[in-house]
Backbone bond lengths (Angstrom), bond angles and torsions (degrees), N, CA, C in turn:
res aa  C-N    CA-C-N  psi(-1)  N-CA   C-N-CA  omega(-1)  CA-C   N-CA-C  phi
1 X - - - 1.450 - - 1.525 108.46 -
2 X 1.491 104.12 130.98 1.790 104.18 -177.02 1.307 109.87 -114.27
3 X 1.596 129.28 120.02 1.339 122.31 -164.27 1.687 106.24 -119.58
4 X 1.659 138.09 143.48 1.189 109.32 176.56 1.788 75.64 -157.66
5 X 1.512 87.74 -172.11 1.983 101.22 -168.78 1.468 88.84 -70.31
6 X 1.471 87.47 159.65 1.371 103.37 151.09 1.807 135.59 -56.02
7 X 1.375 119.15 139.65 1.609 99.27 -149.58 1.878 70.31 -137.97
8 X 1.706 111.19 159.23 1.472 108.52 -177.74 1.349 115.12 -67.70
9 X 0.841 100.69 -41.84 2.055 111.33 173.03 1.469 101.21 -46.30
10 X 1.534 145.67 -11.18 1.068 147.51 -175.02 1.538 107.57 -105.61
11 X 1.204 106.88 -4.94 2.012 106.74 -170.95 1.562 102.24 -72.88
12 X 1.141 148.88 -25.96 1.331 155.83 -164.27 2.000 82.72 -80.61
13 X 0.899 117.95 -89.75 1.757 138.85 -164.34 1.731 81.06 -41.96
14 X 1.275 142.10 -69.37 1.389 111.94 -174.46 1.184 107.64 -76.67
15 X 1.168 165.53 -38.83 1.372 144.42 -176.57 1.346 102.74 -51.51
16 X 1.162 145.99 -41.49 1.031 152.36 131.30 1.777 124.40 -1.84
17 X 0.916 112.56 -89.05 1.377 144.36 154.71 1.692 114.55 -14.93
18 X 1.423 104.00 -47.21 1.337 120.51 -172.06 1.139 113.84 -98.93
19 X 1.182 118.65 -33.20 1.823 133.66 171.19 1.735 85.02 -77.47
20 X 0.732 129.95 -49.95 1.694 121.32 -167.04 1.635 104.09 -55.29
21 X 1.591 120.00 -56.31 1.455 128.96 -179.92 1.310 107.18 -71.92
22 X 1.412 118.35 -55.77 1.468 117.67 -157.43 1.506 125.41 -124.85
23 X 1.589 99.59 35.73 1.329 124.85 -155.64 1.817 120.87 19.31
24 X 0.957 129.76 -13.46 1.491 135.17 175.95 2.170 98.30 -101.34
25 X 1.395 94.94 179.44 1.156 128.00 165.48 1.319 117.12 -97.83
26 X 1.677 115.21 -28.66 1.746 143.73 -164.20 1.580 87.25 -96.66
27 X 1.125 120.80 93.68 1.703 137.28 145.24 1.119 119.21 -52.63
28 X 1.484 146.29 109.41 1.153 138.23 162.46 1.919 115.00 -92.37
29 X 1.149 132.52 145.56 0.905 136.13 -160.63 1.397 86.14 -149.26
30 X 1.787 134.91 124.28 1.304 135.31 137.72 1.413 106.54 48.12
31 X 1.011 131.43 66.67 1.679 147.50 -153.69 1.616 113.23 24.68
32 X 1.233 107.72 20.38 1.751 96.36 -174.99 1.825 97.47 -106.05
33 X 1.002 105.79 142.70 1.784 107.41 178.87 1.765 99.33 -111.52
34 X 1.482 105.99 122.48 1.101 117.85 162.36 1.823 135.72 -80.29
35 X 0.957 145.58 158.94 1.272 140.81 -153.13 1.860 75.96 -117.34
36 X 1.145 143.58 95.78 1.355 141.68 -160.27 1.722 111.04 -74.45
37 X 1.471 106.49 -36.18 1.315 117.63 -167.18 1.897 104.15 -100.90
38 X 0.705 94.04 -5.63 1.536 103.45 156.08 1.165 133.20 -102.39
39 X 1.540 134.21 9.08 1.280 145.42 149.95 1.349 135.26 -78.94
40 X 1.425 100.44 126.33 1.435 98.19 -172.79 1.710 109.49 -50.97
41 X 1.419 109.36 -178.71 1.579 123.23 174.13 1.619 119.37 137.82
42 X 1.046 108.15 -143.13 1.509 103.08 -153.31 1.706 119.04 -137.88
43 X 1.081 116.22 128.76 1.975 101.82 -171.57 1.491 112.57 -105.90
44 X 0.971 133.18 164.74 1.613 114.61 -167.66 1.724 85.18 -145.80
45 X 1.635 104.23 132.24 1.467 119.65 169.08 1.706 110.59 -114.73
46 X 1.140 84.61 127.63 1.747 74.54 167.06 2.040 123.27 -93.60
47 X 1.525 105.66 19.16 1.299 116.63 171.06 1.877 93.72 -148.99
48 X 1.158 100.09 164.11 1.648 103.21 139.85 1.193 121.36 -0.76
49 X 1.128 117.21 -95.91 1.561 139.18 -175.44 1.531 127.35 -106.24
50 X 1.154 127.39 8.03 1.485 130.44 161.33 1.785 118.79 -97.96
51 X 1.190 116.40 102.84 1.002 139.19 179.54 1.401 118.87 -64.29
52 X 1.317 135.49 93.48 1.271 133.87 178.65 1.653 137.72 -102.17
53 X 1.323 91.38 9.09 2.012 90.57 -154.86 1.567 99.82 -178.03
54 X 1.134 117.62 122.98 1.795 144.97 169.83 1.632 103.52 -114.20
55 X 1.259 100.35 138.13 1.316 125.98 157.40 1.424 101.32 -138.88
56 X 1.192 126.08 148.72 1.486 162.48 -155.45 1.690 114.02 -150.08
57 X 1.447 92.62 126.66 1.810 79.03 173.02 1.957 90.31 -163.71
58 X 1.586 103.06 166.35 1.662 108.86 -174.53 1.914 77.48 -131.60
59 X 1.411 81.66 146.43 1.424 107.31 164.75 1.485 96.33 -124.51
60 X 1.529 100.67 150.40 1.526 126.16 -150.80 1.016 96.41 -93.32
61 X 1.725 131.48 165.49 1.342 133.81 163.54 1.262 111.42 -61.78
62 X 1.714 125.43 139.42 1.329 138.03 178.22 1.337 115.17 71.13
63 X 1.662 107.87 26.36 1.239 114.86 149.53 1.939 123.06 64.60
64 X 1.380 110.61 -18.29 1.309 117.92 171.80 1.758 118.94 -50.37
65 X 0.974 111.31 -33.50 1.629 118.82 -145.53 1.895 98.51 -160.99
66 X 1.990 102.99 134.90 1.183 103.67 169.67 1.716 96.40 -141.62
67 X 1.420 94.35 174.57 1.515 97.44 -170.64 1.999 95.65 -113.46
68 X 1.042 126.22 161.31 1.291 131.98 151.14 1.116 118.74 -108.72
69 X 1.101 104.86 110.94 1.595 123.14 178.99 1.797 138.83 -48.08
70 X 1.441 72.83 -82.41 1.613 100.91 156.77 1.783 140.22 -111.07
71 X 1.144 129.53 145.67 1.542 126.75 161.06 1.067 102.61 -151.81
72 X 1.613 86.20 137.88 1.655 103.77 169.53 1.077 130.19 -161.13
73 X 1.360 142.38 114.80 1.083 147.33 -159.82 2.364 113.02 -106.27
74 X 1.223 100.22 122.36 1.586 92.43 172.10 1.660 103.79 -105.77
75 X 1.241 114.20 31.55 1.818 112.05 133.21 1.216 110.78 -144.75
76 X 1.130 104.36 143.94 1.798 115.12 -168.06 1.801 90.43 -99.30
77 X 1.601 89.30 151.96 1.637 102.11 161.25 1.901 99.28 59.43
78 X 1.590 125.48 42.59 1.043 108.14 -173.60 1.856 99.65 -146.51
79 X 1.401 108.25 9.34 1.447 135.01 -170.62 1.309 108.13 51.86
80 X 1.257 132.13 43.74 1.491 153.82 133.15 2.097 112.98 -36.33
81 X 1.156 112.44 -41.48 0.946 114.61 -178.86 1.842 109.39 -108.20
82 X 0.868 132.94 -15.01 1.708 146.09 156.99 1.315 89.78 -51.46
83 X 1.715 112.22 -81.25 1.540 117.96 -157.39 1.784 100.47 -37.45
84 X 1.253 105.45 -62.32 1.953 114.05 -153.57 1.636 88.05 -61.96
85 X 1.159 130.61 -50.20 1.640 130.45 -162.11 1.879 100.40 -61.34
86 X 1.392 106.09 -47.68 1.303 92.72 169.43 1.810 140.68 -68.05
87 X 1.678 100.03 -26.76 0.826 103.01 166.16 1.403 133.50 -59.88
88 X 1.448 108.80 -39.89 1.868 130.50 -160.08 1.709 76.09 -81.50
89 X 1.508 149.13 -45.39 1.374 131.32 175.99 1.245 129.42 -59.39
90 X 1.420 109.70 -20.33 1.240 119.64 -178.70 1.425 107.09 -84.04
91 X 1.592 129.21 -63.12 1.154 153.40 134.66 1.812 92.63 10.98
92 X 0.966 117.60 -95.47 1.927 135.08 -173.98 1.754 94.27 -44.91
93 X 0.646 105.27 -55.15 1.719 109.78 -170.18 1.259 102.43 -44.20
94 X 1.153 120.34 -67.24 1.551 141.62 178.00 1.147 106.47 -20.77
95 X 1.740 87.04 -54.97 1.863 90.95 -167.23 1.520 131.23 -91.80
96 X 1.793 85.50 22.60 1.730 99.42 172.39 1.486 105.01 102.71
97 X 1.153 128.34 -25.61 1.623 121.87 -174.11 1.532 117.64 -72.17
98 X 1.517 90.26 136.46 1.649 90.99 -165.51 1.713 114.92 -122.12
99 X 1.747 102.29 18.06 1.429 101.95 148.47 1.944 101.88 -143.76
100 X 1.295 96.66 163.85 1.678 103.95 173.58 1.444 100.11 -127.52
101 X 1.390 102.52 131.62 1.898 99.61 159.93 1.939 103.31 -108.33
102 X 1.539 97.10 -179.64 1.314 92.51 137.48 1.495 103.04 -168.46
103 X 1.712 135.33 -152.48 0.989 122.55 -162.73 1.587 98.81 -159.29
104 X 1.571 119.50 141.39 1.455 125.20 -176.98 1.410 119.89 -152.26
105 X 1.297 117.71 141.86 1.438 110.27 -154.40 2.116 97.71 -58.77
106 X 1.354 99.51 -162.47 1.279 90.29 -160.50 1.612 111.76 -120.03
107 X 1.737 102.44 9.74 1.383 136.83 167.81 1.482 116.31 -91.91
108 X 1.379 120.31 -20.46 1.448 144.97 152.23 1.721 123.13 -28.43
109 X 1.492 123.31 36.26 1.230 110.39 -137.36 1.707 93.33 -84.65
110 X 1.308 100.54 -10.02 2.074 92.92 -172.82 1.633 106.46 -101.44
111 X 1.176 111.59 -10.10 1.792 106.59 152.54 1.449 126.05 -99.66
112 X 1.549 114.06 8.77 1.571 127.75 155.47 1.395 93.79 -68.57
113 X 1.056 117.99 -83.20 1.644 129.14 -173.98 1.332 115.35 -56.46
114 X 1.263 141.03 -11.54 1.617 151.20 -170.38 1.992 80.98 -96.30
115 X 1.020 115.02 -74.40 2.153 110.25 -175.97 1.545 95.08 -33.75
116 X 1.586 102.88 -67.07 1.606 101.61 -146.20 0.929 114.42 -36.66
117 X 1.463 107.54 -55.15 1.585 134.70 -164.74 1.257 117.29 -31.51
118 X 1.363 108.99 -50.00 1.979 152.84 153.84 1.225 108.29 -38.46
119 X 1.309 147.61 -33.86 1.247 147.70 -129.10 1.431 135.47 51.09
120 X 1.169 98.75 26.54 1.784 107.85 174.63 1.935 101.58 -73.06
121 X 1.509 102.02 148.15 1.460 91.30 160.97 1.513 115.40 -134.90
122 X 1.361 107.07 145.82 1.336 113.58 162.64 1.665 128.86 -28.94
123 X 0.989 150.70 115.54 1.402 159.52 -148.83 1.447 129.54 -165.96
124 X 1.120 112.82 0.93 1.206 115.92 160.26 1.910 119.12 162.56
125 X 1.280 110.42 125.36 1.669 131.31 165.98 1.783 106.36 -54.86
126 X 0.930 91.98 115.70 1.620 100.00 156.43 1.551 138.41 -104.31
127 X 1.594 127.90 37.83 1.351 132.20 -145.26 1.177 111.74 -57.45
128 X 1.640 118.61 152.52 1.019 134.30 -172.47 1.623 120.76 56.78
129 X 1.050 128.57 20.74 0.976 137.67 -159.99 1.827 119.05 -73.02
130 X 1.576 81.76 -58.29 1.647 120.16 164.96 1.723 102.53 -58.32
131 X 1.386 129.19 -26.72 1.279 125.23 173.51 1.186 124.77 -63.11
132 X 1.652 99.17 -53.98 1.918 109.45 166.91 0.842 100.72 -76.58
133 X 1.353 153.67 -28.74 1.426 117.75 -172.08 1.853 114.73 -68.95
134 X 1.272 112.26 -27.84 1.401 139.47 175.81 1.948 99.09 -47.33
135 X 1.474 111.86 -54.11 1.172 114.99 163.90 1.513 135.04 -39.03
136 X 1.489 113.72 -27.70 1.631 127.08 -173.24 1.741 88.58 -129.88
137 X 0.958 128.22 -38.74 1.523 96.16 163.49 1.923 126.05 -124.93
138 X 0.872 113.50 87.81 1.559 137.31 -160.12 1.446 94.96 -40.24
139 X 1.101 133.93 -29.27 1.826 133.14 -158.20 1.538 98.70 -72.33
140 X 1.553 112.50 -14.46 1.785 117.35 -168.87 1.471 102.58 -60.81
141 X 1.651 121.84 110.19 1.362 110.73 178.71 1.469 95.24 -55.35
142 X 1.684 101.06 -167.01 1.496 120.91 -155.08 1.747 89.07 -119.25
143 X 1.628 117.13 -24.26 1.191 115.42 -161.52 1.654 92.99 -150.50
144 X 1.354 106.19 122.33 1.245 124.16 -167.30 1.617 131.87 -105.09
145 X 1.111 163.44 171.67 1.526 143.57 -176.15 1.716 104.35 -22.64
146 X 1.668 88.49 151.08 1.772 88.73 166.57 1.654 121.88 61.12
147 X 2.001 100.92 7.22 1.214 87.54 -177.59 1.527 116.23 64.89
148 X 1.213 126.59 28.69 1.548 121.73 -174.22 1.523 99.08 -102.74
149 X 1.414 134.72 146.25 1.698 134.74 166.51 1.687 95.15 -46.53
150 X 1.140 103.33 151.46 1.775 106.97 168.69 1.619 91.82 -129.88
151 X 1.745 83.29 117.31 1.720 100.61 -172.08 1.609 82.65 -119.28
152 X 1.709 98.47 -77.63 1.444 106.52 -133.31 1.763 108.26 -97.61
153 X 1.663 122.72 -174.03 1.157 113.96 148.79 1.406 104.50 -117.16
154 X 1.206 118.15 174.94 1.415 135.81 -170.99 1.752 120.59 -138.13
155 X 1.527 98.61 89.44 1.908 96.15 -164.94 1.174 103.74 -81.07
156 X 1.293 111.50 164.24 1.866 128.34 -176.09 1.525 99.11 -157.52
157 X 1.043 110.78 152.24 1.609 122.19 -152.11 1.369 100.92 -144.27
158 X 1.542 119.79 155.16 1.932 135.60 -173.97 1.669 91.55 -140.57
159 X 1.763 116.60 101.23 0.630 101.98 168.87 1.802 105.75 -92.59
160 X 1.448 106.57 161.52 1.910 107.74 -164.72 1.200 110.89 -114.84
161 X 1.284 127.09 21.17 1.686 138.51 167.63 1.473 109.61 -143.11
């Protein structure tokens, strides 16, 4: 698996990418809306030229702390999503930050267990969260993988010291 930053010749494949997962380009995260295709991060090919996997992430002002935005892999079970998660940590590290969160709905049960696995930890409930956001973008089903209610998100954090 070959993973590197995002490069402009790559802006088509995530706009893409993001409309594919999260039907917009406009990321919402815990009431904050991200500009999605304007975030730095990382693309992962599994040849040369076949493009399989975005991660996205903002690091915060004053450099302490970044969030990961996005992941996504279009092959499952093929470490498509390992490669980009390590990279976007490595990536943040670099740039001095010495914790990462990120955030996933709470119907999410194989990227609960895909972090842990990693050493991410659980750190904080966000309820209702997934409700308002439903308010500014209406397309939010009501009931999410597994048949689960889609309320909340659920953050988990890598701290790097």
């Amino acid at each position: 698996m070959i993973t590197r930053p995002i490069q402009p010749a790559d802006l088509a494949f995530v706009r893409e990418e993001l409309e594919r997962n999260w039907h917009d380009v406009g990321i919402w995260s815990v009431g904050r809306r991200y500009q999605g295709d304007a975030l730095p991060g990382c693309i992962a090919f599994d040849d040369a030229t076949s493009r399989v996997g975005l991660v996205t992430y903002h690091i915060e002002s004053g450099d302490y702390q970044a969030e990961i935005v996005t992941l996504s892999s279009r092959l499952e079970n093929h470490g498509v999503g390992e490669a980009l998660l390590n990279a976007a940590v490595e990536a943040i590290r670099t740039a001095g930050c010495v914790r990462i969160y990120l955030r996933t709905t709470n119907d999410n049960l194989r990227a609960l267990g895909f972090y842990q696995k990693r050493g991410w930890k659980l750190c904080a409930l966000h309820k209702g969260y997934i409700d308002e956001a439903r308010k500014r973008v209406p397309i939010i089903p009501d009931t999410g993988m597994h048949g689960i209610p889609l309320r909340d998100e659920i953050e988990l954090e890598l701290w790097l010291r």
